[in-house]
C-alpha positions in Angstrom: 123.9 95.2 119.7 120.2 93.8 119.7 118.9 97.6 120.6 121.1 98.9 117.2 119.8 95.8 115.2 116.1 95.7 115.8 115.2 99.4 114.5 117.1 98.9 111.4 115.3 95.6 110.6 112.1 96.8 111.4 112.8 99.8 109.2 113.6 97.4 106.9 110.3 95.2 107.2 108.1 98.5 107.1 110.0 99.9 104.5 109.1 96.3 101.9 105.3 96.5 103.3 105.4 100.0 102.6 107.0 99.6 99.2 104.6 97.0 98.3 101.4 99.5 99.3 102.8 101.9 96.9 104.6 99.8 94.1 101.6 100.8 92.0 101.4 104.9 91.8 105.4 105.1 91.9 105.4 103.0 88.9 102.4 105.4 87.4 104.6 108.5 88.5 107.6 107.3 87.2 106.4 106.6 84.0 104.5 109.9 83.1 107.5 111.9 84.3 110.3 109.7 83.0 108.4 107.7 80.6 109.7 104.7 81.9 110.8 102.8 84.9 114.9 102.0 85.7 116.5 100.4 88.1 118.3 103.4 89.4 115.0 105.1 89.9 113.5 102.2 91.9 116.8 101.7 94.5 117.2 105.4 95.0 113.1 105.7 96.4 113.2 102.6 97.9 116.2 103.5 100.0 114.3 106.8 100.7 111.5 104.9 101.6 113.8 102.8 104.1 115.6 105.7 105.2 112.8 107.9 106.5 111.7 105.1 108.3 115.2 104.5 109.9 114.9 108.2 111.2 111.8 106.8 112.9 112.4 103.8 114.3 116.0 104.8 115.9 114.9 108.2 117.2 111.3 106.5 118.8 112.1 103.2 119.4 111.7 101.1 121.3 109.0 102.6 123.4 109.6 101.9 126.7 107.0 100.2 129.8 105.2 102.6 131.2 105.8 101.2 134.8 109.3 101.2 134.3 109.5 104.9 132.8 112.5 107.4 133.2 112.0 110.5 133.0 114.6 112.4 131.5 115.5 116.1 131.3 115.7 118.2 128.4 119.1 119.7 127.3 118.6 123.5 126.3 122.2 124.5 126.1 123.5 124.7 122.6 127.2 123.5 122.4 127.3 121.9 125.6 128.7 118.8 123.8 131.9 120.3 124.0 132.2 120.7 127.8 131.1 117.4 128.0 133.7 116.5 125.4 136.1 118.1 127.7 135.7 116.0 130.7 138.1 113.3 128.8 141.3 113.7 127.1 141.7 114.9 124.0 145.4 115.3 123.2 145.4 112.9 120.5 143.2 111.7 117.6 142.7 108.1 119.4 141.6 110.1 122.3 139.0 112.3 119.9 137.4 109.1 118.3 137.2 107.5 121.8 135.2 110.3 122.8 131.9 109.5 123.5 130.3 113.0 123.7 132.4 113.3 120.2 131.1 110.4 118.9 127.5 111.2 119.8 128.1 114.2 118.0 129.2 112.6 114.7 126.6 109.9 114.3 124.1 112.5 114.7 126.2 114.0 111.5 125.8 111.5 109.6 122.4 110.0 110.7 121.6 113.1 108.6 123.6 113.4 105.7 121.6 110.9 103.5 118.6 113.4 103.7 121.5 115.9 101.9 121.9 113.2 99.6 118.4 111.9 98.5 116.8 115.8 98.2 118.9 116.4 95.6 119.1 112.5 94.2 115.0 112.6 94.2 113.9 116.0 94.6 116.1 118.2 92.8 116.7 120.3 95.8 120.2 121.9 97.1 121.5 122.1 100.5 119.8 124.9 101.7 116.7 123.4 101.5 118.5 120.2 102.6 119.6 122.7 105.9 115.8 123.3 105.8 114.8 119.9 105.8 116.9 118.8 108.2 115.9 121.1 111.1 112.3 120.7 110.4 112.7 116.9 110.8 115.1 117.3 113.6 112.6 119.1 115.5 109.7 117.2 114.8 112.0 114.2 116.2 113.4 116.3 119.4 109.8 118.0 120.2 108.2 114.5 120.1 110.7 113.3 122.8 110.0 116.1 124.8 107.1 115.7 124.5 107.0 111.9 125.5 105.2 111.5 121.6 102.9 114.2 122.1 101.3 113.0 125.8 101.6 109.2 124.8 103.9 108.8 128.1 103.5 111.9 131.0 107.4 112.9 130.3 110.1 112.4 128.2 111.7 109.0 127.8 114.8 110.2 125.4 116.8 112.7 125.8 115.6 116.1 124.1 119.0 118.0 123.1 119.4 121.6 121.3 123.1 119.6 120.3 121.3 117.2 118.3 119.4 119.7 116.7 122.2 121.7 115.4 124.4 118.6 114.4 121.2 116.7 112.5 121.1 120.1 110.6 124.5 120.1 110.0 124.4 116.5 108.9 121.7 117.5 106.3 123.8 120.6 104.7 127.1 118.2 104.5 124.7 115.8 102.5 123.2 118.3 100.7 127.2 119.9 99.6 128.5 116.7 99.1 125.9 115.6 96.7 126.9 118.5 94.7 129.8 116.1 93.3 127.0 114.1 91.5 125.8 117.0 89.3 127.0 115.8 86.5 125.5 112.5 86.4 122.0 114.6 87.5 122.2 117.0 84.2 122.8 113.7 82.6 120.1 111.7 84.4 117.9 114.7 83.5 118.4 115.0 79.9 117.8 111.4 79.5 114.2 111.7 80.8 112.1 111.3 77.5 108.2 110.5 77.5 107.9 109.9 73.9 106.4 106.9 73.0 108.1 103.8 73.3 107.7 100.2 72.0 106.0 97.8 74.1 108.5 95.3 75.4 108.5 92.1 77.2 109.5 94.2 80.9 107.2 96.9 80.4 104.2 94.1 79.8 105.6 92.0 82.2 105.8 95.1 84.6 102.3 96.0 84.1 101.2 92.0 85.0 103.2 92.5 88.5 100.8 95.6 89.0 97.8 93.8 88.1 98.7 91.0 90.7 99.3 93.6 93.3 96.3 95.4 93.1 94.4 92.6 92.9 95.8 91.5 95.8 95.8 94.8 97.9 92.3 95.2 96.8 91.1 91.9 97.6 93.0 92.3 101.3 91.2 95.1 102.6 87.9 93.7 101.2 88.5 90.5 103.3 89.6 92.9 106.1 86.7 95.2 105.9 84.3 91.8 105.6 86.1 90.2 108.8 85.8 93.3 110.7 82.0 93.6 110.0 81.6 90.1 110.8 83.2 90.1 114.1 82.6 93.9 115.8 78.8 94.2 114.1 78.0 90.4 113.9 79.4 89.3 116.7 80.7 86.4 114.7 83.8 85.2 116.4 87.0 84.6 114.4 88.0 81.5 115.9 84.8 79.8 115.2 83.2 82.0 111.7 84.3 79.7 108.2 86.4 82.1 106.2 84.0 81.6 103.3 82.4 84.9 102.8 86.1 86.6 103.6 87.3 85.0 101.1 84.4 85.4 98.7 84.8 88.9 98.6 88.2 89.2 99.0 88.5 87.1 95.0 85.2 88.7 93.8 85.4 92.8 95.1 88.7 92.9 93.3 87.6 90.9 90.1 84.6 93.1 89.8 86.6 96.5 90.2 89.5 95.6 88.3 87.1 94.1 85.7 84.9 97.1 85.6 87.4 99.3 85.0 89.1 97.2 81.9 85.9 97.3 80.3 85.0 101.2 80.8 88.8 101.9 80.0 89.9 99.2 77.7 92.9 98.5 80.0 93.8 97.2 83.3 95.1 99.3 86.2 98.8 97.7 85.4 98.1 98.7 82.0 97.3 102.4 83.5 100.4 102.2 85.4 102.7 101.5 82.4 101.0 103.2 80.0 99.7 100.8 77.6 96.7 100.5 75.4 95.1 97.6 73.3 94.3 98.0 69.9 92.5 95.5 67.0 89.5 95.4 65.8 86.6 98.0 66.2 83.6 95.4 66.5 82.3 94.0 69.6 84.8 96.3 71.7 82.9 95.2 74.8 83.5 91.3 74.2 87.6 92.0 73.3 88.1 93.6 76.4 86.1 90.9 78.2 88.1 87.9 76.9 91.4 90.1 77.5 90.4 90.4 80.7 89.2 87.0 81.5 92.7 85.7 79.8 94.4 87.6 81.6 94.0 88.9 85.7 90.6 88.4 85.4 91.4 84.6 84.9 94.1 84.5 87.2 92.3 85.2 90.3 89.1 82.9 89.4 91.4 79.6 88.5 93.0 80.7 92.2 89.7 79.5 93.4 90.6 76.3 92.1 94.1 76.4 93.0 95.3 76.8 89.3 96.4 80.4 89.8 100.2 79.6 89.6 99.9 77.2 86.5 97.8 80.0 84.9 100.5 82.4 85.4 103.3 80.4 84.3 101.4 79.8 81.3 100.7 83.5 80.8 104.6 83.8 81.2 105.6 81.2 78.2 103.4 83.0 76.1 104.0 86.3 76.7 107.7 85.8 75.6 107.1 83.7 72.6 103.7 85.0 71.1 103.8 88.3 68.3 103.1 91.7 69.4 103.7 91.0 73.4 99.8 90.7 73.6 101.0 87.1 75.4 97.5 85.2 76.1 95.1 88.1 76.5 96.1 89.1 73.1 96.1 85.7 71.4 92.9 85.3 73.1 91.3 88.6 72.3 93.0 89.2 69.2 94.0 92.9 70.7 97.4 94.1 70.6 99.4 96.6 73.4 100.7 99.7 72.2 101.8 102.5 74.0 98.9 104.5 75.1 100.9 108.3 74.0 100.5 106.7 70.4 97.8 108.4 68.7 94.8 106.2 67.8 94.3 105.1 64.3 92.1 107.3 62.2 89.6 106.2 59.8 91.8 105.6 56.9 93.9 103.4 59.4 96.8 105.0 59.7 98.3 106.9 63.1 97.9 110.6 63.5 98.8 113.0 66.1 101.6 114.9 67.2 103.2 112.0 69.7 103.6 110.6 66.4 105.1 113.3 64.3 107.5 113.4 67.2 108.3 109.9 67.0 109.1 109.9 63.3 
């Protein structure tokens, strides 16, 4: 039972570190192809995301010791799983889902028929690409046990079958047909994709703060990681023994100056970016708006974490957002900006909107 568990849970793990590595561009994608981020969308990739990694980690895993290696011959004979199936009885249908050679057969099925499913839940594609799909993976999966992953280990640890081939193929097309059934809801889901623009709401601002935080954070990471490594492969600083004070230096200040470089060039954040916002208010001292939006807003987040008010600051940020007008929340009571959604046309001269977003909005 442990060797079933372990690969699904470390699926799992991979699958949240991975999800957190990309939070930020799905939320970008989603929103200039769907104009907006749902629920749906967000479960069906992230159990994409977990999925593909599941085909991973129970195909490869776990690697074995290389001093206790088995070698293990490849199995070239398609439909051998019925002699083998054979060799036990079969006259009843408690004897056919005792089978093991059977039963080898059908999880291999449906190992695959959630590719079926999520080509044409994500991608849009039928089952014959899905049949597609599925051998290419298939083989990529079977070849690296044959190959014992590509001359990691001199032989093959798992079993490479042509069976598995064929029924992970199979798998893929029975997804693929049986996601026909959800074609309604698809034409549906698809005609509900509109990118017009759309007020900016508590979520949507609130969405575009959880991007700030994690690109500050992912940013500030690999700074502290690239800082660290130079420290202790070129310095020859030990870990152990180094104070953390310049890895932590630059992992607050790399991403402060990035993130704050790029509000000031752009007038909006990255989370902004993502969820496709844009300040608006007065026209003089631009420079000094975005500066105190940014400094009351991720900008100050990550300095008062120097000072271990980071989580006060936020909660703050939080009360206001939801009570203060316009859904600035404290960068725009501090700025005295305003978010908007950035497919609005900007005010022209007589201040009033122009543009054809707008025309289509009316």
């Amino acid at each position: 039972m442990t060797d079933q568990v372990t690969p699904a849970l470390i699926a799992i793990v991979l699958g949240a570190l991975a999800g957190v590595l990309l939070f930020v561009p799905f939320v970008a994608v989603q929103y200039r192809r769907r104009g907006r981020l749902t629920i749906g969308q967000t479960a069906l990739w992230a159990g994409a995301l977990v999925y593909g990694l599941a085909l991973w980690t129970y195909t490869l895993l776990p690697l074995p010791d290389p001093e206790a290696l088995r070698c293990v011959p490849a199995q070239v004979r398609p439909l051998q799983f019925i002699e083998d199936a054979l060799k036990y009885p079969v006259g009843t249908v408690g004897d056919l889902a005792g089978n093991p050679a059977l039963r080898q057969v059908a999880l291999n099925v449906l190992l695959f028929v959630p590719l079926g499913f999520f080509l044409r839940l994500a991608w849009r594609r039928g089952f014959v690409v899905a049949g597609i799909m599925g051998f290419a993976v298939s083989l990529a999966i079977e070849t690296t046990q044959l190959t014992g992953v590509w001359g990691l280990y001199p032989c093959a640890y798992r079993l490479f079958d042509v069976d598995d081939l064929l029924a992970n193929t199979a798998g893929a097309v029975v997804g693929g047909l049986l996601s026909a059934a959800l074609r309604p809801w698809l034409a549906r889901s698809a005609a509900a994709v509109d990118v017009r623009p759309r007020p900016v709401t508590v979520p949507r601002r609130a969405l575009g703060m959880l991007c700030d935080a994690l690109a500050m954070l992912l940013i500030g990471g690999f700074a502290g990681a690239l800082v660290a490594a130079w420290r202790e492969y070129v310095l020859g600083v030990s870990p152990a023994s180094a104070a953390s004070g310049p890895v932590e230096a630059m992992a607050t200040f790399v991403p402060f100056a990035i993130t704050g470089a790029i509000t000031l060039f752009t007038g909006s954040t990255l989370g902004d970016l993502a969820v496709l916002i844009r300040w608006e208010g007065s026209s003089r001292w631009v420079l000094l708006g975005r500066a105190l939006r940014y400094l009351a807003g991720i900008g100050g987040w990550v300095l008062l974490g120097l000072v271990s008010l980071d989580v006060l600051f936020a909660l703050v940020s939080i009360v206001v957002l939801l009570f203060a007008r316009g859904r600035g929340g404290l960068p725009g009571v501090v700025s005295r900006l305003h978010p908007v959604d950035a497919r609005v046309s900007r005010r022209g001269p007589d201040g009033r909107r122009g543009g054809r977003h707008d025309d289509a909005a009316r």
